[in-house]
N, C-alpha and C positions, 0 to 999 in steps of 0.2 A: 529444368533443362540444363543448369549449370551443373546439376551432378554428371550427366551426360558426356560434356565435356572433359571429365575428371580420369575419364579412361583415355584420354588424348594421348598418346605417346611421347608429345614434347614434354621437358618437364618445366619450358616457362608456361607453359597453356596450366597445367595443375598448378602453378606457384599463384597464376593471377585467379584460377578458382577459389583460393583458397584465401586469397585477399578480398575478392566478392563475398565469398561466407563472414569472413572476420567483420568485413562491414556492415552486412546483415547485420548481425549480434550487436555490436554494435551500436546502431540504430535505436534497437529491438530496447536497450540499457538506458540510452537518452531518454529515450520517450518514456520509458517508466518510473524516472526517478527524475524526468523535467522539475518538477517541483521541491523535494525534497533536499534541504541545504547540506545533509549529511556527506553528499555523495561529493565524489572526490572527481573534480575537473581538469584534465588533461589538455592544456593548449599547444595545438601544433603552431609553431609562428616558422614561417620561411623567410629564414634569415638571409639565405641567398637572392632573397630579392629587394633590388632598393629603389624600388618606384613607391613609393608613398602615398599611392592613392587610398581610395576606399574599398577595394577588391576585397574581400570577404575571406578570401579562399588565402591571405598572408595571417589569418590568426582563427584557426579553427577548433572551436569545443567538442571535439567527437570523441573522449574517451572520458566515462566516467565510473571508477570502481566497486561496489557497493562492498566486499568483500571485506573493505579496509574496515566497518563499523557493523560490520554481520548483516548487513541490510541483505534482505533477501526481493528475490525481481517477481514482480508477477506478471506470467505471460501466456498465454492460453495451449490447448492442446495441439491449433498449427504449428506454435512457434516448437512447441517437443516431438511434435515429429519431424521437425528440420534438425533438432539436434540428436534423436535418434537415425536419421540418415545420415547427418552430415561426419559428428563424432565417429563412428564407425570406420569412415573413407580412412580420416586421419588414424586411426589404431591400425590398420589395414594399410596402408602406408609405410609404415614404421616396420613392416614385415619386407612389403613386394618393393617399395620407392629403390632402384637402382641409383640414381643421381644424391649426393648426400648435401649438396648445394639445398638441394631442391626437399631433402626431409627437415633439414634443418628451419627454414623457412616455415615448413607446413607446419610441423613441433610449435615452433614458436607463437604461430598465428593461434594454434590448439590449448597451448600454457596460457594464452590474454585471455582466452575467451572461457576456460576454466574457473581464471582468477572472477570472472566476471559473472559468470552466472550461477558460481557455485558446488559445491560437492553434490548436490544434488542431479545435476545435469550428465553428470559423469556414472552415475551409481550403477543403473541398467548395465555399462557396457563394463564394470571395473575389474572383470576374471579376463575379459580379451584383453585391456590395456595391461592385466600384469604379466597377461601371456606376451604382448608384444612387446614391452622391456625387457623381460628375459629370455626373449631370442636376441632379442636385441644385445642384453650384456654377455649370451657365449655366442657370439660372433654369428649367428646366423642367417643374419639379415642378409637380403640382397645387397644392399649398400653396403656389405663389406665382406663380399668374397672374392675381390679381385686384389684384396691384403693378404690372400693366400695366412689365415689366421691361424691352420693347424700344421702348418710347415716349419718343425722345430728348428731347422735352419737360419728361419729368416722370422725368430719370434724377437728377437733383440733390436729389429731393423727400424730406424729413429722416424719412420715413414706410419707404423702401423696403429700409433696411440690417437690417428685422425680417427680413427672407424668407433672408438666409446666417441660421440658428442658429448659437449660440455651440456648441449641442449636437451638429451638424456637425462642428466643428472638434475639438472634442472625442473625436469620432468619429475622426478621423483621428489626434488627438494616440495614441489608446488603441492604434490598429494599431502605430503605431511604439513604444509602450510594450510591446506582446503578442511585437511578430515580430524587432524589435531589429537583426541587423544584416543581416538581410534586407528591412528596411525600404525601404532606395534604390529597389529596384525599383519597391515599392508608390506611394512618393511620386512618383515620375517619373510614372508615368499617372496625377493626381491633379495635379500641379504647374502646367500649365499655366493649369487651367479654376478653380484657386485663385487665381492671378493676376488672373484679369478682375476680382477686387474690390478689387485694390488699387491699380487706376488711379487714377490725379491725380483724374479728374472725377466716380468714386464718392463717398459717403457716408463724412465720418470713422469713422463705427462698421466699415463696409465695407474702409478701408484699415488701422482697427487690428486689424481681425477676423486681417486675413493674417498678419501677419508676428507677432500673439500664438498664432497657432495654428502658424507654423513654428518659435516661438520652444519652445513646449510640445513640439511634436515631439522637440528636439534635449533639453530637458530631462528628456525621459523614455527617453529611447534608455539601454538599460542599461550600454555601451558608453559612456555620457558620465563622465567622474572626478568630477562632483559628486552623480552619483545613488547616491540610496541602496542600490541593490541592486547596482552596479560592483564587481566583485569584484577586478577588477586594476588596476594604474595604465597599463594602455598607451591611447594617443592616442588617443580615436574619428575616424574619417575620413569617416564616412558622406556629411555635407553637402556634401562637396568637389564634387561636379559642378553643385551647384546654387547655389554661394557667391556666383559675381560678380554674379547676378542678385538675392539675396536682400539681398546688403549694399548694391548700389545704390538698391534699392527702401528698406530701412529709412533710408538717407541721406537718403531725399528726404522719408520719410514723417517725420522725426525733426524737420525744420525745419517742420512744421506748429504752428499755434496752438493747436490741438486736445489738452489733455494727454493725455487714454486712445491720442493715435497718439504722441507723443512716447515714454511711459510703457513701452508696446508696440514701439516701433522699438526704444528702447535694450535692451530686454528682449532682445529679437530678436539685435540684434548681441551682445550678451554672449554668448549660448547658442551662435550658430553656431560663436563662434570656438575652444568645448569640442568642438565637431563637424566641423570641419573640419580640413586638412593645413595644413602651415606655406606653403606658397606660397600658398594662397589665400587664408590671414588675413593674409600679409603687405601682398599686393594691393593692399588696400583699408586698411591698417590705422592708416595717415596721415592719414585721413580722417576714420576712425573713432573714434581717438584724439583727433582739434582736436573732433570732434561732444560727446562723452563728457566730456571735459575742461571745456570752456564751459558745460555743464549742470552739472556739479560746481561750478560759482562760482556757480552760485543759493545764497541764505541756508538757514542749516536751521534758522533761525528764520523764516524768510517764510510766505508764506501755504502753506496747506495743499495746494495746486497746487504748488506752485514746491517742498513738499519732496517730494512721491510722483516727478516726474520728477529731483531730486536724487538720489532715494535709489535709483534704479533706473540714475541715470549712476555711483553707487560702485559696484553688484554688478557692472554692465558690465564697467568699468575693473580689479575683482578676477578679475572671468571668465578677460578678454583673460592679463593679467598669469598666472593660472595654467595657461593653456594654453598660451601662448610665454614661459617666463620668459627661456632665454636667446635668444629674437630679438628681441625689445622692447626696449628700454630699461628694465627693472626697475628698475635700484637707484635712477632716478631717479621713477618711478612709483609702487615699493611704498610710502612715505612720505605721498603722498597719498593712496593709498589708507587706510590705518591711520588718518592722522589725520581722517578723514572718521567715522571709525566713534567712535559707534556710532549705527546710524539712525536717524531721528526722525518718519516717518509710515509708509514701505509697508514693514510689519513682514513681509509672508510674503517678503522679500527674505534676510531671518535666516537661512535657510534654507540659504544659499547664502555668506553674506560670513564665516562663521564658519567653515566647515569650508574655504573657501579658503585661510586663518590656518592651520589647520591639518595643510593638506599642503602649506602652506611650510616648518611645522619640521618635517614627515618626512621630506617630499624631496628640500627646495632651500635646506639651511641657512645655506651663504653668501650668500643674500639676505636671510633673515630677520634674520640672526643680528646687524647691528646695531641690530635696533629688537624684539629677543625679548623684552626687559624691558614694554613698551607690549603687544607682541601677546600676552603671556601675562595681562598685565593686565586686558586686551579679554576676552580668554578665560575668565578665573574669574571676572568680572563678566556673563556673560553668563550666567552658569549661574544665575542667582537671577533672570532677564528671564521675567517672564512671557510676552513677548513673541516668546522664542526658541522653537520647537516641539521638542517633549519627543524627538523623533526626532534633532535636532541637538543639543541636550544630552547624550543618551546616547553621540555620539560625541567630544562634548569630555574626558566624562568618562575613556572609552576612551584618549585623548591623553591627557589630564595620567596616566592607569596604568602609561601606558608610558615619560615622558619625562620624570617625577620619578626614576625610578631613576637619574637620570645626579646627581651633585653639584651640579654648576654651576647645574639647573635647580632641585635643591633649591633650594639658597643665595639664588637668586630670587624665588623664591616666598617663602621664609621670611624675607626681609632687603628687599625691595625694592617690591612688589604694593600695592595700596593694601588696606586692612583688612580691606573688603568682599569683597575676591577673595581674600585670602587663605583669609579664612574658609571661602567656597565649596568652595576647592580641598580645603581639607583635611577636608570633610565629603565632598566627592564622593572623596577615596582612600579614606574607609571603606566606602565601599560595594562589598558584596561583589558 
């Protein structure tokens, strides 16, 4: 009966359908994996309320991920024909939804509940969903022909870059999060009609849309060495057919005035060069390097511009550096990087510049190893950053577990660290 509703005219009646479905699912998640410690627990707490009683409904467990540890759901052929009806609405959506309030909303309830049941839930419908992204990226959708999109008049107008959703891109980052190294395929029919917004003569928001949503893609590829779920250290290769196109693009979007496309190009080339082979990040990687290098001599005392595009040409420059350490020039690049750290505005970069540190001294010691006094020091001082996400702490602390048992790193830690990191270190070995 709630799909019924779904053809309701208003588009709050379709936004709360589409919250009834997401909680279905949901539900469907709890119950199957009640047991299982793996699974990752979501607490809603409403902070907005300060009655203190026992009301149930101020701290709520209703969102639990399996996706995060590959767990797969099991749930009968009711529950697939609810997401044979329901998936459908939402791809169908994405084509006819006039209201973009209201696609955006539906997208996003569609990306949780993807994350949540898996590539598998999606597979049946995944030729219509590539068909409704790429109407969706040459402007065809209903929700964006009142941008008047092929009006060369009014293609510069600072109004038209709303009609790409970030929630789009999103959309796609997530496929390449779900399907991993079957991914290539999917972005190759998607790649093209992504491109048209990152021409010269689109909308800055339009050309950092691109290369931040190819940059998410390569970030999420499980198959990338800095993602969190990579279970091995071999090379991802995926973006190799798509490289010389992407890093010329970010090259060019990178000398804009516009910081969010700066920010976003450096982003971009950091990420491909985890995702690509050695000849094709070598290609371009002279380029790449003078690009990356140049924004690194911005102040990281400057304005608050000048440090978010700094701070995102260091994770760059640590990217490149840990995906060719020996084809680059390391030993003269790793120095700059370190002394760059530690960052000083675009903190979800933490993310990333830390555990680079980190699989220098597991698996490329004779580059670390003349400046491991500094990067251990980076390291136990990081662990008391609020600003470092508790998912990257947990693996610092995993590193110093493992590579205090040597002396020498003893001897370091204990004799050489500044106070603060020592300290850190040696509360993070008690813990069990």
């Amino acid at each position: 009966r709630l799909t019924y509703l779904w053809e309701y005219p208003h588009s709050l009646v379709k936004m709360s359908v589409a919250a009834c479905f997401n909680e279905f699912f949901t539900l469907i998640v709890n119950h199957s994996l009640q047991d299982n410690p793996q699974a990752i627990v979501i607490e809603n707490n409403d902070n907005n309320n300060n009655n203190n009683n026992n009301n149930n409904r101020n701290n709520i467990q209703n969102k639990k991920y399996p996706y995060e540890e590959g767990i797969k759901i099991a749930y009968n052929s009711n529950v697939q024909n609810w997401i044979d009806t329901i998936f459908p609405l939402y791809i169908q959506a994405i084509r006819d939804e006039e209201d973009r309030d209201a696609l955006n909303v539906i997208i996003d309830y569609f990306i949780d509940e993807l994350k949540i049941l898996g590539p598998d839930a999606i597979s049946s419908s995944m030729e219509d969903l590539i068909g409704s992204i790429n109407l969706y990226l040459k402007e065809e959708c209903s929700c964006q022909q009142s941008s008047d999109p092929r009006n060369n008049d009014t293609r510069d107008i600072g109004t038209k870059h709303q009609w790409i959703s970030d929630t789009i891109a999103d959309l796609i980052a997530t496929l390449a999060e779900l399907f991993g190294d079957k991914f290539a395929s999917i972005f190759d029919k998607v790649f093209a009609n992504l491109l048209n917004f990152g021409r010269e003569s689109r909308h800055p928001q339009d050309q950092a849309m691109v290369v931040g949503c190819i940059a998410d893609c390569c970030s999420r590829l499980k198959a990338n060495i800095l993602n969190n779920k990579c279970k091995n250290s071999t090379k991802c290769e995926l973006m190799s057919p798509f490289s010389d196109t992407i890093y010329k693009l970010a090259l060019r979007i990178a000398q804009s005035q516009d910081v969010n496309m700066r920010q976003n190009a450096l982003y971009c080339m950091g990420a491909m060069a985890t995702c690509c082979d050695t000849k094709s990040n070598l290609k371009h990687s002279t380029l790449v390097l003078q690009c990356i290098k140049s924004y690194m001599q911005l102040p990281n005392n400057g304005t608050r511009q000048e440090k978010l595009v700094r701070d995102n040409a260091v994770s760059a420059l640590g990217k490149m550096l840990i995906a060719e350490p020996k084809s680059l020039p390391t030993k003269e690049l790793l120095p700059i990087f370190l002394n760059s750290l530690p960052l000083t505005c675009d903190y979800t970069e933490n993310q990333y510049v830390y555990p680079i540190i980190g699989l220098f001294i597991r698996n490329h010691t004779s580059f670390i190893q003349p400046h491991i006094e500094q990067s251990l020091g980076l390291l136990g001082l990081a662990l008391s950053e609020t600003e470092v996400p508790q998912i990257t702490t947990n693996k610092i602390v995993d590193l110093f577990k493992t590579i205090c048992n040597d002396s020498n790193i003893q001897t370091i830690v204990q004799t050489k660290l500044p106070q603060k990191a020592q300290e850190n270190i040696f509360k993070a070995l008690q813990q069990k």
